[in-house]
N, C-alpha and C positions, 0 to 999 in steps of 0.2 A: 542362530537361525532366524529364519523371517516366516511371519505366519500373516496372513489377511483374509480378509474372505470381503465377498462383493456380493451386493444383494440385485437380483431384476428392478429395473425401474425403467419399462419402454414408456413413461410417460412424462419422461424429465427433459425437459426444455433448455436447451444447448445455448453458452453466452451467457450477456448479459441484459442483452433485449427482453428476455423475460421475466427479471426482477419491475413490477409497476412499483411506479410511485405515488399513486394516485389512493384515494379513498377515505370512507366515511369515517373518521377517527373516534368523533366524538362519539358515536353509536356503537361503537364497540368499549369506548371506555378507556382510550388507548390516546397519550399524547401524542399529538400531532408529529414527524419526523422534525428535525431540525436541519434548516435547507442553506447549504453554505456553496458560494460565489468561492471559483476556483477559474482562475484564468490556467493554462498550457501554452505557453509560448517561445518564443526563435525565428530565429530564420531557418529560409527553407531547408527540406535537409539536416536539418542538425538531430531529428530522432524520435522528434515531440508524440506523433500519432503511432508511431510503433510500441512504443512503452506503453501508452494508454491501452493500445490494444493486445496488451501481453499483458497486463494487469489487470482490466475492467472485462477483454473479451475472448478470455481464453485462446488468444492467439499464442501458438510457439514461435521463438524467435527467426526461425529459416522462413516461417508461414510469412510474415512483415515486409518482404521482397518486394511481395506482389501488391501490398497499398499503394493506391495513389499519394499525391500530392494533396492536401488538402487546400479548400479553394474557401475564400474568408474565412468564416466562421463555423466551424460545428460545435451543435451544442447536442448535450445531453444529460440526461438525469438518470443517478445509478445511485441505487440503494445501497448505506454499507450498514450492517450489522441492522439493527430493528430501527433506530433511531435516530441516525443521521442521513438524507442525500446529498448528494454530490451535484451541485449545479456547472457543470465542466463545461468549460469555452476551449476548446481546440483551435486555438489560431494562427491560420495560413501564416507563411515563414517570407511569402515572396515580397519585394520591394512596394509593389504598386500595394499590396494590401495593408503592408506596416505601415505607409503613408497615410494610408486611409485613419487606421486606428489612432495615429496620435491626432489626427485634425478633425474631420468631419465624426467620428463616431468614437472619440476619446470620451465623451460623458457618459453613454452609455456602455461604452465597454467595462472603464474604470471604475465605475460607481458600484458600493455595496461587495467590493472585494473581502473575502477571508482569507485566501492565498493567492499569490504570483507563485508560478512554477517557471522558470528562465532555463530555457535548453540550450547549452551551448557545443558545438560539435566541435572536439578536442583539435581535430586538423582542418580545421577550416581554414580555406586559403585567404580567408580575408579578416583575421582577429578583429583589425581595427572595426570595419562596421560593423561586425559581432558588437564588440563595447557600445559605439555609437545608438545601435537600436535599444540596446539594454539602458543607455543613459535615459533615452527619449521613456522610455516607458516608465522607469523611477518618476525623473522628474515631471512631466507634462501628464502623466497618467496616475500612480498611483500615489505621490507624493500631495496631488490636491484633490482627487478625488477619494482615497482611501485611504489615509497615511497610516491604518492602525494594525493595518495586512501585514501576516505574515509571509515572508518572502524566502524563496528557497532556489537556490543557483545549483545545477546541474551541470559537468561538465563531462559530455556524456558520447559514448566511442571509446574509454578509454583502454578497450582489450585493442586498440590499433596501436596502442605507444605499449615497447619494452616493456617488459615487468622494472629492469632496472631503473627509467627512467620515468614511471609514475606518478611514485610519490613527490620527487621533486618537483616536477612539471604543474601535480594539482595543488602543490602549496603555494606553489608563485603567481598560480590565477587565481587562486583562495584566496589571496592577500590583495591582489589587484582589484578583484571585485568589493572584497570589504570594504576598501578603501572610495570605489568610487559610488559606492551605496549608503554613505554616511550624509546624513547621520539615521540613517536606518539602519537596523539591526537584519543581517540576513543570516542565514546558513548553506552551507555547502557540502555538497555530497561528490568524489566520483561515480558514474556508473558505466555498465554497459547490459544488451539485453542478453547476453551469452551467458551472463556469471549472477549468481548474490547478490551481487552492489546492486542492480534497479530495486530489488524489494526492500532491502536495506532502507533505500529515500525514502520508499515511497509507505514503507511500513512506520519509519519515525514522522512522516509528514501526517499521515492518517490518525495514527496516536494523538497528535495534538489537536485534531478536529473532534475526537468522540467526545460527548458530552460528560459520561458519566466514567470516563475514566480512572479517575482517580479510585472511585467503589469496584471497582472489577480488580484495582492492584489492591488493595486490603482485604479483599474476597481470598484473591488469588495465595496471600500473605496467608494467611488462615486455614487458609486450605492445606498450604504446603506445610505448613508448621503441625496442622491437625493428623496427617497421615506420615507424617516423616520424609517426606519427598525432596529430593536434590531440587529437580525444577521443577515448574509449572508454567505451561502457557498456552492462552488464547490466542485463536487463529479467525479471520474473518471467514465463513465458510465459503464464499466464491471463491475471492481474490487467493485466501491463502496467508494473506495479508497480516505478519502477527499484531496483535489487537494490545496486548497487556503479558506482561509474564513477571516471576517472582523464583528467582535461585537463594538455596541455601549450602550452594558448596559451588565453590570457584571451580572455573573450565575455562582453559587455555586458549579454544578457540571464539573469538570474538563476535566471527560472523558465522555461527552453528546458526542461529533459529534460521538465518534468510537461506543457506542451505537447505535446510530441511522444507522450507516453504516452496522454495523452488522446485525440488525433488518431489514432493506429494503432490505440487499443483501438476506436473508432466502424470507422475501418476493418473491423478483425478484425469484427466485429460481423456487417456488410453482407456480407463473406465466408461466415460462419455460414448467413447467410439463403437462399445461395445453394446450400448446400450442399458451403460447396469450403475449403478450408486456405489462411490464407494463410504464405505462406513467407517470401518477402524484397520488397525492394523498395529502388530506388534514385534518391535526387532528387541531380544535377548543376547547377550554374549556372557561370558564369564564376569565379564565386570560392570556389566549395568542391566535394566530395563529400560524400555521406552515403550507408551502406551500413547496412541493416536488414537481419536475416537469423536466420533458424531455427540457432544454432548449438550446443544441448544438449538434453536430454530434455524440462529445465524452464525453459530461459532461451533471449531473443535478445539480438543481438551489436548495435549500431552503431558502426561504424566513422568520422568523421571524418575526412576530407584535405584539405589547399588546397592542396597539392602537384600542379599541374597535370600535369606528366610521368609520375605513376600511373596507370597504366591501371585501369580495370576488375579484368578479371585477374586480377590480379598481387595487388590488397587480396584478392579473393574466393580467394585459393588462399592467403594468409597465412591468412585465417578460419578456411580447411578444413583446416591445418595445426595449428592450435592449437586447434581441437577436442578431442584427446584429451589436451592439456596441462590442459584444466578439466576433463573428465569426471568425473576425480576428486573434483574437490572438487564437485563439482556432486550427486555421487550417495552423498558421505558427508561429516560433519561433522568427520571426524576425520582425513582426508588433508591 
């Protein structure tokens, strides 16, 4: 059975517009965020500003219809978790403006990159200058102005090609891009905004940007080992986004956490509408638990059991326990 409960909250501010980024850090005692240069780019059409806004601004995939075109550059700054922003360049897809960025405004676009995000739209009727702009932006852009960026190729629509023909399809543009991106090291994801696979990327690309990382998987480690827990994982509390997580028993299905991120953020959503916060929520069957739950400023908790003799309880008051063992690392980069 499924149990949740939703608390009033008419004063919570919808999107991502209202996470600031701004303020007195030092007076609070509080390191500064950590501000990382994130390009978004393709040609037009290929999906760029629908992801971002199904990711960053609680947009539903049918809702993305209705976005314009974006026209050069948008920029914005979005909080994730306590201690990182997002310095995001949304860049127009159309011909006249990729012209621009590799010539007249290539030092500033390229300069001080920590990721290239490359969106490429799986049926695009023109592969070839698909490659072509991707070349120009490696070489003329990030190869001399930021050659240290990590770079990540999307190839993304892919709920339009077959299930059968896929897999083959994104290994032979996995292999094509590798090859014409050397000697830089990229990665490659399929997506679409229908299914898993966008938070899938966009949850391993975000991973590599937290600072403190690597202390939240040993937390995490600790934690699960301390209570007996199959899994544990951290979720960014907007995005949904998983942050860090630690299994101690193998599961078959590979893309479970981006399922579940997808499925609570529509939840969270319907909450939104209604005016109310949601908090936690618990699904039971015969053969496991799952515990969902509000457990930091910026993050939720999910607890895993198949340990039938755990009650309720007993997980929900180890949660409330180890709250202030993250706190820490949750509200600076440097605990």
């Amino acid at each position: 059975f499924q149990h949740y409960y939703i608390t009033n909250n008419l004063s919570m501010k919808k999107g991502t517009n209202g996470r600031k980024v701004s303020g007195n850090y030092a007076s609070h005692g509080r390191a500064r965020p950590d501000k990382k240069k994130v390009l978004l780019m393709g040609r037009s059409e290929a999906g760029k500003t629908s992801m971002r806004s199904i990711i960053f601004a609680n947009y539903i995939a049918r809702d993305t219809r209705r976005l314009g075109a974006t026209m050069d550059v948008e920029q914005s700054n979005v909080r994730f978790l306590n201690n990182l922003v997002l310095n995001l360049w949304d860049c127009g897809g159309q011909d006249a403006f990729m012209e621009t960025f590799f010539t007249s405004q290539k030092d500033v676009l390229f300069s001080n990159v920590e990721v290239l995000i490359f969106v490429f739209d799986v049926q695009s009727s023109d592969v070839q200058k698909d490659i072509e702009k991707y070349q120009s932006c490696i070489e003329t852009g990030i190869m001399k102005y930021s050659p240290d960026a990590m770079i990540f190729c999307l190839v993304h629509k892919m709920d339009l090609i077959p299930k059968a023909q896929r897999e083959m399809l994104f290994s032979k543009r996995k292999e094509e891009l590798e090859h014409l991106s050397k000697p830089l090291k990229i990665s490659c994801y399929a997506t679409s905004i229908w299914d898993e696979t966008l938070y899938n990327a966009w949850s391993k690309i975000m991973s590599l940007l937290i600072p403190n990382v690597g202390q939240l998987k040993l937390k995490l480690k600790k934690f699960a080992d301390h209570i007996n827990a199959d899994e544990v994982l951290l979720f960014e509390k907007a995005t949904f986004l998983v942050v860090a997580h630690h299994m101690r028993k193998e599961h078959n299905d590979a893309n479970r956490f981006e399922k579940i991120s997808n499925i609570i953020k529509q939840f969270k959503l319907s909450c939104n509408k209604m005016q109310s916060f949601f908090r936690s929520i618990e699904v039971r069957n015969s053969s496991f638990a799952a515990y969902i739950e509000l457990f930091t400023a910026n993050m939720y908790i999910m607890v895993v059991m198949s340990d039938p003799q755990v009650c309720s309880a007993a997980v929900q008051l180890n949660i409330n326990n180890a709250k202030r063992y993250f706190k820490d690392t949750d509200q600076s980069g440097t605990q």
